[in-house]
C-alpha positions as CSV (number, residue, x, y, z in Angstrom):
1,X,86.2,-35.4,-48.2
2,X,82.8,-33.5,-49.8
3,X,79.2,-34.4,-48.7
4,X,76.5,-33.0,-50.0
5,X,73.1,-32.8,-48.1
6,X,69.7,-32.0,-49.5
7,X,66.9,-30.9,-47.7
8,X,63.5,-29.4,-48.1
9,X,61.5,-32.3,-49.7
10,X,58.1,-33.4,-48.5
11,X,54.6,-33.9,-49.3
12,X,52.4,-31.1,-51.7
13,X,49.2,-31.0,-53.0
14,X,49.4,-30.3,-56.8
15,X,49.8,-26.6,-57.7
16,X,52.3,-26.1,-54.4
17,X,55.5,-25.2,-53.8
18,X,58.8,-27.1,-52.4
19,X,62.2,-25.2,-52.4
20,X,65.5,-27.2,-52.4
21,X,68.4,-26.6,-50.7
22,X,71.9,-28.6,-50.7
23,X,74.7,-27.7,-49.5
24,X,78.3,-29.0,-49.9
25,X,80.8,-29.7,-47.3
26,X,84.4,-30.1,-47.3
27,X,87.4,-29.8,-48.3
28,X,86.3,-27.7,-52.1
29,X,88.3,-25.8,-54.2
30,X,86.1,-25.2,-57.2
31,X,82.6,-26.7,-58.1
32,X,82.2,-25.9,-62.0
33,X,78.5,-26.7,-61.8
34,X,76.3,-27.6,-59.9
35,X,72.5,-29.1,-60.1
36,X,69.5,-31.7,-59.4
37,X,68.6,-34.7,-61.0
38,X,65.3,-36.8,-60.1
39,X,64.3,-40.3,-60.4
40,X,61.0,-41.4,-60.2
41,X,59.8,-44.7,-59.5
42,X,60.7,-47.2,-62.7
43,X,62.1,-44.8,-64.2
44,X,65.7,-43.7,-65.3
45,X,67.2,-40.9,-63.5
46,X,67.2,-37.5,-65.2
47,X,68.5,-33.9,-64.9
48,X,66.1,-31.6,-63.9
49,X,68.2,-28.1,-63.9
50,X,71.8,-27.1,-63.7
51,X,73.6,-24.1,-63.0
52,X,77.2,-22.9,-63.6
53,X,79.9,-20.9,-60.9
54,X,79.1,-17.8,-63.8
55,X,74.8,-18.4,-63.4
56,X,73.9,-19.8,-66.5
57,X,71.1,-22.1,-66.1
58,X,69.5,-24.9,-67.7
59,X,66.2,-26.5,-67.6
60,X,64.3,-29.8,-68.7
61,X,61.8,-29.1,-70.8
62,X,59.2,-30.4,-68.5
63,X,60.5,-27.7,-65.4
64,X,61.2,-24.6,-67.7
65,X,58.5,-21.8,-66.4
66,X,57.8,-23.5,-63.2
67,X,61.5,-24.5,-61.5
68,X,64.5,-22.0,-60.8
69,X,67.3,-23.1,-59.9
70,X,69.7,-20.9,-58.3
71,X,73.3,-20.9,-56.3
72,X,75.2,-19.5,-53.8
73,X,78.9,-19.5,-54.3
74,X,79.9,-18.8,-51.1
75,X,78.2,-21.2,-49.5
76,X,78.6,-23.9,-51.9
77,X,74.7,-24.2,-51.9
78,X,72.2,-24.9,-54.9
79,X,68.5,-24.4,-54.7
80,X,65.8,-25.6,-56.7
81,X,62.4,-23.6,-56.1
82,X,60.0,-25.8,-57.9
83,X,56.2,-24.1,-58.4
84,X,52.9,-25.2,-59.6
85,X,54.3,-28.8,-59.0
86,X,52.5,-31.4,-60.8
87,X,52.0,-35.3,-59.4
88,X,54.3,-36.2,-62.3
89,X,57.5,-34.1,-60.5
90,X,56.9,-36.9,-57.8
91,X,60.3,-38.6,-57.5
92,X,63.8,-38.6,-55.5
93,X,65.9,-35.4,-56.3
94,X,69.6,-35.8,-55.6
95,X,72.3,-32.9,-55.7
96,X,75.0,-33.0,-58.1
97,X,78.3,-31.2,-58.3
98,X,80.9,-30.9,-60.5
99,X,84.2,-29.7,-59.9
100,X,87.8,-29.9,-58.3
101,X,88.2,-30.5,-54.2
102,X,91.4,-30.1,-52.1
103,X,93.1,-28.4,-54.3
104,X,93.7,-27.4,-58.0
105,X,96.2,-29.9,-58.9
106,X,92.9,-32.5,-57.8
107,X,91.0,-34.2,-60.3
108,X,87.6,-32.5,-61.7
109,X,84.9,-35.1,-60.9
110,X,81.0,-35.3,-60.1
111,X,80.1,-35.9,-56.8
112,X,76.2,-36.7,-55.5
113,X,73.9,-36.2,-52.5
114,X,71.7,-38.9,-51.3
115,X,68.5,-37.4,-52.4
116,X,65.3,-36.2,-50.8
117,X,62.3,-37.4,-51.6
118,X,59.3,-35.1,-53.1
119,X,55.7,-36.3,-53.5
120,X,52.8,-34.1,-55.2
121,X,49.7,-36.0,-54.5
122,X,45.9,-34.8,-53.3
């Protein structure tokens, strides 16, 4: 069994700063990668930033310069500091891992947090 739990969302004037943590639980042998997706109101889900077990990172165009996402292998947690937020980053952000559990004879699959909500509003 693997749960992932975000935490750190909440309520920012524009031009402030949330950081992101989510850790995973369980029984994990591997996670490949690990990152955040968002989905905002009407619209269709999307990955914000990712990060691979080596560090290498990636970035929607929208978050590059202002997001960073980072990891922490040995705890199994990702983080996603997000600065000079913008009302438009206003949406549901969910943790997303990718990789095998139990053991390494287990399946590789994606596994999801329930999502913590971020608003940017005055």
């Amino acid at each position: 069994q693997v749960q992932l739990v975000e935490s750190g969302g909440g309520l920012v004037q524009p031009g402030g700063s949330l950081r992101l943590s989510c850790a995973a639980s369980g029984s994990i042998f591997s996670i490949a990668v690990m990152g955040w997706y968002r989905q905002a109101p009407g619209k269709q889900r999307e990955l914000v930033a990712t990060v691979s077990i080596g560090g290498s990172t990636n970035y929607v165009a929208s978050a590059k310069g202002r997001f960073t996402i980072s990891r922490d292998n040995a705890k199994n947690t990702v983080y996603l500091q997000m600065n000079s937020l913008k009302p438009e980053d206003t949406a549901v952000y969910s943790c997303y891992m990718y990789g095998v559990v139990d053991s390494i004879t287990s399946p590789v699959r994606g596994y999801w947090g329930q999502g913590t909500q971020v608003t940017v509003s005055s």
